[in-house]
C-alpha positions as CSV (number, residue, x, y, z in Angstrom):
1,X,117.8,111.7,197.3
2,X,120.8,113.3,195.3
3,X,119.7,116.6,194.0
4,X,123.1,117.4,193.0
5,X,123.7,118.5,189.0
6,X,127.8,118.5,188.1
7,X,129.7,117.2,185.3
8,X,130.2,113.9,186.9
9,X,127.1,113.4,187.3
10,X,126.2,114.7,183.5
11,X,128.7,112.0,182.4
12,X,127.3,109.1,183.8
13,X,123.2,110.3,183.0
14,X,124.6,110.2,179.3
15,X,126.3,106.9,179.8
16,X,123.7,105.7,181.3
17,X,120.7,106.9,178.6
18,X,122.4,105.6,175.5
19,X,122.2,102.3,177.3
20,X,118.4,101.7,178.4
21,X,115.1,102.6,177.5
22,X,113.9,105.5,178.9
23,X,109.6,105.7,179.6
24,X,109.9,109.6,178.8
25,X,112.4,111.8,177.0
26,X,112.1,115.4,177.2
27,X,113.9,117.3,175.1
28,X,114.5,121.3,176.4
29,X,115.6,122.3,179.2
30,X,113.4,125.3,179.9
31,X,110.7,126.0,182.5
32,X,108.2,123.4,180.4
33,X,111.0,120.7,180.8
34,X,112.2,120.5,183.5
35,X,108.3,120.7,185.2
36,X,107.6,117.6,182.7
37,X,111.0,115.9,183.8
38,X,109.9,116.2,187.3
39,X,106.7,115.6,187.0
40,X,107.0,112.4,184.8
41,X,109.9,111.4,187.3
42,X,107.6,111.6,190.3
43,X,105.1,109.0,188.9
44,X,107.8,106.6,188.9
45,X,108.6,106.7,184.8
46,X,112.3,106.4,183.9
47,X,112.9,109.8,182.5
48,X,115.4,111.7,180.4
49,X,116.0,115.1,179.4
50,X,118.4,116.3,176.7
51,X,119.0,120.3,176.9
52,X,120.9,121.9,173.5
53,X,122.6,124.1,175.5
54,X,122.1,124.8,179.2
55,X,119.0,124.9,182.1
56,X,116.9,127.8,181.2
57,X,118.8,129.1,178.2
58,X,116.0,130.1,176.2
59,X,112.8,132.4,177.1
60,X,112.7,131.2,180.6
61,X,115.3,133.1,182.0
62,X,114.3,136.1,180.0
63,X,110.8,136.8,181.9
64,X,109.6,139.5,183.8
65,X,110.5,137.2,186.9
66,X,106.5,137.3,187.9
67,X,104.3,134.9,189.2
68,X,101.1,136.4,187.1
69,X,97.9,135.8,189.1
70,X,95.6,136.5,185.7
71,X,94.5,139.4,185.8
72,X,95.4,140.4,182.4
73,X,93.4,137.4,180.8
74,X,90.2,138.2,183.2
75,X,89.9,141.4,181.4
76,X,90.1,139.7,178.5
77,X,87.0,137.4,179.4
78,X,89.2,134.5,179.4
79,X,88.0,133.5,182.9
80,X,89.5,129.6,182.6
81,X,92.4,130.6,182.2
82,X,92.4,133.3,184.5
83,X,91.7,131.2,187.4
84,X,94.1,128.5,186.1
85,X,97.3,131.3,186.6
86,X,95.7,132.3,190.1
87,X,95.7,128.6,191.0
88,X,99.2,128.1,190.0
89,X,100.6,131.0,191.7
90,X,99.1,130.2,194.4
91,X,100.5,126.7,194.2
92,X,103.9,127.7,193.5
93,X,103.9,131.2,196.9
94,X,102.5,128.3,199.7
95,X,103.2,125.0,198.4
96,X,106.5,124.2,196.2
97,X,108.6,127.4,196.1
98,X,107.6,129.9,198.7
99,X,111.6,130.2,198.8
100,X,111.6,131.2,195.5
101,X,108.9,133.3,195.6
102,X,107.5,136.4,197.4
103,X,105.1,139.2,197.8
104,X,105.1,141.6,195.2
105,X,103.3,145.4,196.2
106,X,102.4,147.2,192.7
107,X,101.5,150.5,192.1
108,X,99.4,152.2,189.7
109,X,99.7,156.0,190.3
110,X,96.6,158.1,189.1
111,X,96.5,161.4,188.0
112,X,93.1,162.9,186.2
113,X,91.5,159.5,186.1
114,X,89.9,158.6,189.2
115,X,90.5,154.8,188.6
116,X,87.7,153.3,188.6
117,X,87.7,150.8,186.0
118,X,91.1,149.8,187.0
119,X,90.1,149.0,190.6
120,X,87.3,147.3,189.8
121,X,90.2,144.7,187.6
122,X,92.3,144.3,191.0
123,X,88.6,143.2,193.3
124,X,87.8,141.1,190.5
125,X,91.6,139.9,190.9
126,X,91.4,139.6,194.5
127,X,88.4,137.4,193.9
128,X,90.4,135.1,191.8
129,X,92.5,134.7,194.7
130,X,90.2,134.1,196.6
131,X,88.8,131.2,194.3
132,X,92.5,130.0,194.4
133,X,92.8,129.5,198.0
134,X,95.6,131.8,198.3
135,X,95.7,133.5,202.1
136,X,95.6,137.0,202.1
137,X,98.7,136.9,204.2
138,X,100.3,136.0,201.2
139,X,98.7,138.3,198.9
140,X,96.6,141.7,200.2
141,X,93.9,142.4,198.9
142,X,94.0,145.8,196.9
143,X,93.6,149.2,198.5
144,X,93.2,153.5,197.2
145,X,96.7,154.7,198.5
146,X,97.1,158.9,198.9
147,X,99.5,160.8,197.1
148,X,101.5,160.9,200.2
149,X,101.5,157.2,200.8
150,X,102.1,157.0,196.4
151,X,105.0,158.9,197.2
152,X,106.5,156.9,199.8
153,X,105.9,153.9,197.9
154,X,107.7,154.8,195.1
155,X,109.9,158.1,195.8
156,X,110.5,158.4,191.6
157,X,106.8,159.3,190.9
158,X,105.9,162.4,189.4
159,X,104.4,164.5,192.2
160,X,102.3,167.4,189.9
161,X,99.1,166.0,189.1
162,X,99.6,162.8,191.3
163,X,96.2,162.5,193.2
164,X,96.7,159.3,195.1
165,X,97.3,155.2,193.5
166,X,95.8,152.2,193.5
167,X,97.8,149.1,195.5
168,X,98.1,145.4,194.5
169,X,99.9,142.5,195.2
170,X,101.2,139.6,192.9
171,X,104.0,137.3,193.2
172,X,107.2,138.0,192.1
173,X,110.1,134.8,191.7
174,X,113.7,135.5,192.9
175,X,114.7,134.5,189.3
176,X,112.9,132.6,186.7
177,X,116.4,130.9,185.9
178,X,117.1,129.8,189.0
179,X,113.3,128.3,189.2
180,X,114.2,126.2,186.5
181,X,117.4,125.1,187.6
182,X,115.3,123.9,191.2
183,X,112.8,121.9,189.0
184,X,115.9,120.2,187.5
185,X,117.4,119.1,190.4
186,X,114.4,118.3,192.1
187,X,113.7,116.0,188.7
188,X,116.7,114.6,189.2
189,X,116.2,113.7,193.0
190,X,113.3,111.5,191.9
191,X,115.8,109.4,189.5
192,X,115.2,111.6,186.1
193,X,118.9,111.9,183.7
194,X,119.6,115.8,183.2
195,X,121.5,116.5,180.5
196,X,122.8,119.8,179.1
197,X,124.8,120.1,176.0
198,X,122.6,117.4,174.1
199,X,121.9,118.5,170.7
200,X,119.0,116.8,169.1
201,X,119.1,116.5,165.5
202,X,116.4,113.8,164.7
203,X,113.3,113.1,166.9
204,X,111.0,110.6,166.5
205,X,108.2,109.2,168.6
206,X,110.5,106.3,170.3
207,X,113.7,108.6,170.7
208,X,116.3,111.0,169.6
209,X,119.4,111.4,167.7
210,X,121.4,113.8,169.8
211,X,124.8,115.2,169.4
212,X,127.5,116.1,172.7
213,X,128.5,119.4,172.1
214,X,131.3,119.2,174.4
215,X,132.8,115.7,172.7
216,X,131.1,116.0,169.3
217,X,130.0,112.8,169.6
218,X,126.2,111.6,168.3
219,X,124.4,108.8,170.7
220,X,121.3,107.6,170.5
221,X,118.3,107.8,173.0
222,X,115.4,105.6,173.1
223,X,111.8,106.1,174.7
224,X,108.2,104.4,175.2
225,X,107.4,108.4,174.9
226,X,109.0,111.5,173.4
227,X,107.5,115.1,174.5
228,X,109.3,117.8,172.9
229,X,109.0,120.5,175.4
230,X,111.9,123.2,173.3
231,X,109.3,126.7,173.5
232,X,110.3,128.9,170.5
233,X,111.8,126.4,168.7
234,X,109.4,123.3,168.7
235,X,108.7,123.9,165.0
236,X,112.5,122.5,164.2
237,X,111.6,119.1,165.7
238,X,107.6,119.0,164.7
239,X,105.2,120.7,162.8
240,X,103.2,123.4,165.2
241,X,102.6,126.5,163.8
242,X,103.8,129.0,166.2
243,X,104.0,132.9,166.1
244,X,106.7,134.3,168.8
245,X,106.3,137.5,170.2
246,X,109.4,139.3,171.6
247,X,109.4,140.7,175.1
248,X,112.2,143.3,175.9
249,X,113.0,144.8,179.4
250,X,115.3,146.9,180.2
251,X,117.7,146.9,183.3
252,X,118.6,149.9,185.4
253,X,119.9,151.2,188.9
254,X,116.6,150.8,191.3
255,X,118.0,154.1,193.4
256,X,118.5,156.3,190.2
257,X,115.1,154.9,188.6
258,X,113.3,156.1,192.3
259,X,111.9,152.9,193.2
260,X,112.5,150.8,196.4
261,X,110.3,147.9,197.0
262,X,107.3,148.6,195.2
263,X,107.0,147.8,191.7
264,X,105.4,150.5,189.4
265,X,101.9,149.7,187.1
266,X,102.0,152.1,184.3
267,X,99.6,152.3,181.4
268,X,100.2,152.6,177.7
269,X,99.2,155.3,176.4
270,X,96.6,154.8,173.4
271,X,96.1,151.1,174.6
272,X,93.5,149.6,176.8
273,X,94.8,146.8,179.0
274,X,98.3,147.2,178.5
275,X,101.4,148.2,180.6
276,X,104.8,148.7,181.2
277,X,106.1,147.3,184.1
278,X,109.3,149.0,187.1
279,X,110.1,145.9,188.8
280,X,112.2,146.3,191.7
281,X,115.3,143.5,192.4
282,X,117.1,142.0,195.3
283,X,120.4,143.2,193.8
284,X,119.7,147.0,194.1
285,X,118.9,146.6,190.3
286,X,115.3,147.1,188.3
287,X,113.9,145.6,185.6
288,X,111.8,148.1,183.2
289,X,109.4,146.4,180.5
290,X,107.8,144.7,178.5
291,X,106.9,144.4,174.7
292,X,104.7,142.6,172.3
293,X,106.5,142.3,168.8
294,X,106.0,139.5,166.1
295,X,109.0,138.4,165.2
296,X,110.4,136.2,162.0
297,X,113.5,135.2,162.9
298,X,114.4,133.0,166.4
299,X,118.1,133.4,167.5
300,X,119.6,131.6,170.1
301,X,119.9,135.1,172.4
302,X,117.5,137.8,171.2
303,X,119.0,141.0,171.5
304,X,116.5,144.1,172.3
305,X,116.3,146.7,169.1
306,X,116.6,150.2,169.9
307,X,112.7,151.1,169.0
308,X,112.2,149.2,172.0
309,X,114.5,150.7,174.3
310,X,113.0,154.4,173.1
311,X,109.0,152.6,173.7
312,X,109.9,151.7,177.6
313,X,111.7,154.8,178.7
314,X,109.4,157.4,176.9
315,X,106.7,155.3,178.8
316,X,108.1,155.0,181.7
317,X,109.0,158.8,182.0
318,X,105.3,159.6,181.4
319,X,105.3,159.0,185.1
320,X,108.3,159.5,186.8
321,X,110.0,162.8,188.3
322,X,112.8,162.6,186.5
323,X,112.6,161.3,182.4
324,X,114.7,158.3,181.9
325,X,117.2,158.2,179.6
326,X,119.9,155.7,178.1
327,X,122.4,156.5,180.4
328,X,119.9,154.9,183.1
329,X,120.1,151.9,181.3
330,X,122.8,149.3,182.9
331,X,122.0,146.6,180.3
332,X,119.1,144.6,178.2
333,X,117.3,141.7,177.9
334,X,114.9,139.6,175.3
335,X,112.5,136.8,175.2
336,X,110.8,135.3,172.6
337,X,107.0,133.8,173.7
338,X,105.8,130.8,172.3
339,X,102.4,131.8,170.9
340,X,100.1,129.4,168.4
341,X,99.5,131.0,165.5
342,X,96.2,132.4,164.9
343,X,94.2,135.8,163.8
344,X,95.1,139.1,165.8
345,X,98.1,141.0,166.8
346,X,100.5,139.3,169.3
347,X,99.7,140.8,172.2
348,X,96.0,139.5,171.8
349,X,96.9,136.0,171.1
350,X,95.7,133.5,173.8
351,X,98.3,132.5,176.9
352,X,96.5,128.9,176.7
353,X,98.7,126.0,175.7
354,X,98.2,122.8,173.7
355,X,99.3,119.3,173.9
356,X,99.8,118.0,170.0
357,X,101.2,114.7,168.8
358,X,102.6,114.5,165.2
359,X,102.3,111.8,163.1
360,X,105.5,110.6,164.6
361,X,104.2,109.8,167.7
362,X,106.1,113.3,169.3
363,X,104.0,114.8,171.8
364,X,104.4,118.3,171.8
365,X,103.9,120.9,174.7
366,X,103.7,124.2,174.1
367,X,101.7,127.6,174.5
368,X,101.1,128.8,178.0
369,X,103.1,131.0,180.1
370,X,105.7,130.5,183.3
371,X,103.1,130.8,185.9
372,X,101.1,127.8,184.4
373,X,104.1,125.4,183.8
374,X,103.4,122.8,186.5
375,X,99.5,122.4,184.6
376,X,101.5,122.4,181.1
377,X,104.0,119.5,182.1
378,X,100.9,117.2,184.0
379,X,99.1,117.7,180.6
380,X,102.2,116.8,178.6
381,X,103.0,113.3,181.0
382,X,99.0,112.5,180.9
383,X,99.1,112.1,177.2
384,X,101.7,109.7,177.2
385,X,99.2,107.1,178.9
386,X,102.1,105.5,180.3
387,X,100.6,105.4,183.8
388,X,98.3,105.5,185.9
389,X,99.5,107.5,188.5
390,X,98.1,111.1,188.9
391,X,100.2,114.7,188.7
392,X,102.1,114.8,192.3
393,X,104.0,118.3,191.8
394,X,101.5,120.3,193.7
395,X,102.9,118.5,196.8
396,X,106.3,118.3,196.2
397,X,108.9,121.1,197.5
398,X,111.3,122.3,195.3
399,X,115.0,121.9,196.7
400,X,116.5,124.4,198.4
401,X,120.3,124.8,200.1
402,X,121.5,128.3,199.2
403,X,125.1,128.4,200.7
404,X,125.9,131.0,203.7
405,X,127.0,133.7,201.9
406,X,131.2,134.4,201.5
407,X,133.2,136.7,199.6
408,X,131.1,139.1,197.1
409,X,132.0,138.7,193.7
410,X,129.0,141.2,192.1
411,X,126.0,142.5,193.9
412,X,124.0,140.0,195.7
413,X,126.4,137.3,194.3
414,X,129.2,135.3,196.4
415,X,132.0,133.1,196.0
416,X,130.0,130.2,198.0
417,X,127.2,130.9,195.0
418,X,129.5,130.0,192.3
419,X,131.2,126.8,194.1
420,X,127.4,125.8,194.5
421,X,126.2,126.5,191.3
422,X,129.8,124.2,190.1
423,X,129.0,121.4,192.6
424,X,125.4,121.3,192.9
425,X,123.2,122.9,189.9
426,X,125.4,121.9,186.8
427,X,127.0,124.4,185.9
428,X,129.7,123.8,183.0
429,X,131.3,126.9,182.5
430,X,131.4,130.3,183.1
431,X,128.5,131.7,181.1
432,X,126.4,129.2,183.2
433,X,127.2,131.0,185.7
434,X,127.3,134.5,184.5
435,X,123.9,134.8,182.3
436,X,121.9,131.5,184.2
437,X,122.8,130.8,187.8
438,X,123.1,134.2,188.5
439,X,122.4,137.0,186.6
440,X,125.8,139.1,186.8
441,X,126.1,138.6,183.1
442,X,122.5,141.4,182.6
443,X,125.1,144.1,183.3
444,X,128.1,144.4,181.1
445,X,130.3,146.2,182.7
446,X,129.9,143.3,186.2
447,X,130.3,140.5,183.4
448,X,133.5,142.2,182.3
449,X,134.7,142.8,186.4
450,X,132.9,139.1,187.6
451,X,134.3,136.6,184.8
452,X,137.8,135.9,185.6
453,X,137.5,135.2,189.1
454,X,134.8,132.6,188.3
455,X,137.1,131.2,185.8
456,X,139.2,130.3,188.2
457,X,136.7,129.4,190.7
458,X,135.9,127.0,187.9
459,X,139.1,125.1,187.6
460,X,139.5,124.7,191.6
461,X,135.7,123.6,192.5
């Protein structure tokens, strides 16, 4: 089973697709397309997928890299869909990407509140991982911490007024980028054509009209099936009526923001059921966010506006010893959620998603969130009705052959990580590499140092 993505291989998938009739074509390459490729792939269906630009461009690399277990929509009363994330998770920590994956402790530091109604949240979401079937070895169950153990956990807390915390565990994905990249390659293992650099111009229900941005040449690809999987920007190829939501986070030093391997729960003030979130990395970094904002306009690369960066570090610093500032802030990041339009503000628009075919025949997936993909792409391949076979991806692994690691190039990045990101996971060019097979590019100032030695990596690979 070849797994690997590389330009070759890009050449002869879009040889190949302009020549037969594909069952499915997918068209996006994000976390939603690339679970339908694989998925539609794995029941045997001659499958396609034609990316504008590259694997997770879009909101999937721009996530808070969790693996939600629901909690958030069980306080909401949405108990379906609750359980549906918990199941998910669950599926994606035992079963198909435990190397992409782990344990996540989270800590919610109280002061004059005694916490009550938040603890009673983390039983009921203990009980929803229960329901799931996800062992507790995996993910504790929650637990009243002191203000000495608080403190331990995460050194940067505030000490005066500190009386203890409440601990919890959720899953937490190496990178949400590199999750999508896997799914990919795993898509293309089972036969599915990857293609990145495939802008669609035209879709219909039996195929595409696609332009090579590399050539500028148009082909033409046709389909028994055409599920338009492209997030944010489904409305340019079908009629859904979508209202995005912009989510900003915030990356800083994890030693300077006094945080080690515990992430940090902390509430917005004047909200119920809202927080920021102090995510610890791998890298030594930390990712500090998020927001809900409506948004208009959908650019390729959202940038984050400056009333966001003053929201997360005057929230932030509610609870930390020392206030946060923008000199703590390394770089930024955006995403834009897919939300169907309906009453209410953003942030209380429903997570679900829905499978809608056009008049057109174009089956559209969209909706839903990153934890729930897997359920979101089986839904998208069942109404096709173009077999029989049921979903398979709860059994299958995702790839995995991270290279020994070589020369560093930027923290937690080597030189054997670009070659395999060249050879193996498609990579094209050096903001592949920079911004989505690794994620030097978040910090300017390791872009700046980082990019010409991949350059040249890239013309000897």
């Amino acid at each position: 089973m070849n797994t690997s993505l590389n330009a070759a291989r890009r050449a002869e998938d879009l040889e190949a697709a302009q020549r037969e009739v594909a069952d499915v074509l997918v068209v996006g390459g994000g976390v939603t397309g690339a679970g339908v490729a694989l998925d539609a792939a794995s029941r045997g269906l001659k499958t396609v997928l034609l990316e504008a630009h590259d694997l997770a461009f879009g909101t999937s690399r721009w996530s808070s890299k969790l693996v939600h277990g629901g909690l958030r929509y069980l306080a909401k009363g949405d108990v379906r869909l609750a359980h549906e994330s918990a199941v998910e998770r669950g599926i994606l920590m035992t079963r198909t990407a435990p190397h992409l994956t782990r344990t996540l402790p989270m800590l919610f530091p109280l002061h004059a509140t005694a916490g009550h109604f938040v603890m009673s949240g983390f039983r009921a979401g203990n009980a929803l991982r229960i329901a799931a079937r996800t062992p507790a070895d995996v993910l504790p169950g929650p637990r009243r911490v002191s203000r000495h153990e608080a403190l331990a956990l995460v050194p940067g807390l505030d000490a005066e007024k500190l009386t203890g915390g409440l601990l919890s565990y959720d899953g937490q994905l190496v990178d949400d980028a590199r999750l999508v990249v896997a799914l990919a390659r795993t898509a293309a293992g089972h036969g599915a054509k990857i293609i990145t650099r495939a802008k669609v111009g035209t879709l219909q229900g039996d195929g595409a009209e696609a332009r090579d941005t590399l050539t500028g040449t148009s082909f033409t690809v046709r389909a028994r099936a055409v599920i338009n999987a492209t997030g944010v920007w489904a409305g340019t190829l079908a009629p859904v009526p979508l209202r995005p939501s912009r989510g900003s986070h915030l990356v800083l030093d994890a030693g300077s923001a006094g945080i080690t391997a515990t992430a940090l729960t902390i509430p917005v003030p004047g909200e119920r059921n809202r927080y920021a979130f102090l995510l610890p990395q791998a890298n030594g970094r930390a990712y500090l966010g998020l927001t809900d904002e409506p948004v208009d306009e959908i650019p390729d690369v959202p940038v984050v506006p400056e009333s966001d960066v003053d929201f997360l570090l005057t929230t932030a610093s509610r609870v930390l010893r020392r206030s946060l500032t923008r000199q703590d802030v390394l770089g930024s990041y955006a995403g834009l959620r897919p939300l169907l339009q309906a009453e209410g503000t953003t942030a209380d628009l429903s997570r679900h998603h829905a499978v809608l075919r056009a008049p057109n025949g174009v089956i559209t997936i969209v909706g839903g969130k990153l934890t729930t993909y897997r359920k979101m792409a089986a839904d998208a391949v069942n109404a096709t009705n173009l077999t029989q076979i049921p979903c398979r991806t709860k059994d299958i692994r995702l790839v995995d052959d991270r290279p020994a690691p070589t020369t560093p190039i930027a923290p937690g990045v080597t030189e054997a990580d670009v070659v395999h990101a060249i050879r193996h996971e498609g990579a094209l060019d050096v903001d592949d590499v920079l911004d989505r097979r690794t994620r030097i590019g978040l910090v300017p100032s390791d872009r700046e140092k980082a990019a010409p030695e991949i350059a040249e990596l890239l013309t000897s690979a």
